[in-house]
N, C-alpha and C positions, 0 to 999 in steps of 0.2 A: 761694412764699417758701422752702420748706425745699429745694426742689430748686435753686435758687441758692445759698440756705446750700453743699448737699452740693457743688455745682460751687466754691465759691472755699474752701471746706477741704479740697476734694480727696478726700474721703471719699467712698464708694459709698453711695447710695442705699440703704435698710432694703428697698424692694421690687425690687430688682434682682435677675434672672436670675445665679446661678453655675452652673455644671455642675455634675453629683452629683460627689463624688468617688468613684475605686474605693479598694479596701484592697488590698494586696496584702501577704503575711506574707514577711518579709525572713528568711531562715537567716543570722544576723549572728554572726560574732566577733571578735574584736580583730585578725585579721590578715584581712580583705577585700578581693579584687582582682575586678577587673570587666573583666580579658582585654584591659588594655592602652585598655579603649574609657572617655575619660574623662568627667567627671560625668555618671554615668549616675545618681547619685539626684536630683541635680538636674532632669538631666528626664523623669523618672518623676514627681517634684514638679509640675513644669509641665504635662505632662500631664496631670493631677488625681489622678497615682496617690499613695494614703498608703503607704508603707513601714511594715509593723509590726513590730519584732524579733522574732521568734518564740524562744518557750522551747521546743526539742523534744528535748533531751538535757538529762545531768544536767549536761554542761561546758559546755554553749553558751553560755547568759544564764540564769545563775540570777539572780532579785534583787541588783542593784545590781554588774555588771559592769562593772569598769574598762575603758573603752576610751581609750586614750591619755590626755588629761588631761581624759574627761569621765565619768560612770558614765551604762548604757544600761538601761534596766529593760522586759522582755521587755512587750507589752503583746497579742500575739497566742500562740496555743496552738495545735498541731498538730489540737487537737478540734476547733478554730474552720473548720475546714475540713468536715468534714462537717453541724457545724452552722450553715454557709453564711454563716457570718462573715468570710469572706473569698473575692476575688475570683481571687486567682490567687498566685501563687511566685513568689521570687526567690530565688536561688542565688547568690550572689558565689562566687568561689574562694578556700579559706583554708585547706584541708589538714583540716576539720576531724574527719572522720569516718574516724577512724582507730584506733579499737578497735570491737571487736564489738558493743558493745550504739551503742554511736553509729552505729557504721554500719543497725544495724537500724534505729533512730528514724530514720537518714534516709531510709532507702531507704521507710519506713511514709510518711511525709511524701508525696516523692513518689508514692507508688502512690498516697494518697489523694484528691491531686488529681486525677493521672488520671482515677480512678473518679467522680469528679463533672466531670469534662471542663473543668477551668480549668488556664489558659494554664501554663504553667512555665516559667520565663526565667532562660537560666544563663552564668556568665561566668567564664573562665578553668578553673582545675581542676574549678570546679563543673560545668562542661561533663561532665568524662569521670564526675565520682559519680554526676550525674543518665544517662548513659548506660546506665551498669552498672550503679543499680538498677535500670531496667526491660531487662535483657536482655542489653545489646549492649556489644558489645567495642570499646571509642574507638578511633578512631584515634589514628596517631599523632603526628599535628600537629593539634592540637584550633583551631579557627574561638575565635575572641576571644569570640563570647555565640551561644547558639541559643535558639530559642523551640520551644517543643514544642505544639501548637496546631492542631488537625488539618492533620497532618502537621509537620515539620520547616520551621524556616528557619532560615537562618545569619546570624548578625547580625555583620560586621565593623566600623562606623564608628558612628557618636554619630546619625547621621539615623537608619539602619536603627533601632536602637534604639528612638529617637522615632516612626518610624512603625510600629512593633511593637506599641509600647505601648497601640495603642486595643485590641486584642485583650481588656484588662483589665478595657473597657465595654463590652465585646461584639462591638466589631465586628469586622473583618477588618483584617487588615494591608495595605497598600498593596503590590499584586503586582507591579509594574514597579520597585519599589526594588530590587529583588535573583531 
């Protein structure tokens, strides 16, 4: 009976299978670009990945940030990272880390995921910040999103993206995409 219920309201079943979702902490500010590759939180979403805005500077998202005509309120912490609250990074590109203590908290960010070996995924200028805090000098035509993941990959189009993104639940990325 209730399984017919759930089939003609169209509602999922109470014991149905979801996949876990991952978390992944968003570097978010009012001006985010994602290297020309579009709805990429869309499907990070679909993928089961949660975007969290991250508070990691004092200008990034403090409580109650206007973002266009909505406010964003940070709900992940740069600490969340070593206390394994989170699964991996994402960098949009937004110019933000452009004084010295900002650029410090980011490049902190970054390193700390490294050091617990989750994914990092960046797109547009966030490409060259995430470059240059671990070391390296961007090129000069920077690739639309890369993933930092043992090893590098270049993510140009919306699939690459999508098949990137299992990397968040651990797995690997699909090697014949790219």
């Amino acid at each position: 009976m209730q399984t017919q219920r759930a089939r003609q309201t169209g509602r999922p079943q109470r014991n149905s299978y979801a996949r876990p979702r991952a978390r992944a902490g968003l570097l978010a500010t009012p001006h985010m670009d994602f290297g020309g590759i579009e709805h990429v939180e869309s499907i990070m979403f679909a993928e089961g990945i949660t975007l969290a805005p991250m508070s990691w500077q004092a200008k990034s998202l403090s409580p109650l940030t206007p973002m266009g005509s909505i406010t964003v309120m940070p709900t992940a912490r740069a600490q969340d990272i070593g206390a394994g609250r989170l699964d991996g990074v994402v960098i949009p590109g937004s110019g933000c880390a452009d004084d010295p203590e900002s650029i410090g908290a980011f490049d902190e960010v970054i390193n700390s995921a490294i050091s617990q070996q989750m994914p990092v995924m960046a797109f547009g200028e966030g490409v060259s910040e995430m470059l240059r805090a671990l070391g390296y000098e961007p090129p000069r035509e920077l690739p639309p999103g890369l993933l930092l993941h043992e090893g590098f990959r270049i993510l140009e189009t919306a699939e690459e993206v999508r098949d990137a993104a299992m990397v968040f639940h651990g797995g690997s990325p699909n090697p014949s995409a790219h």
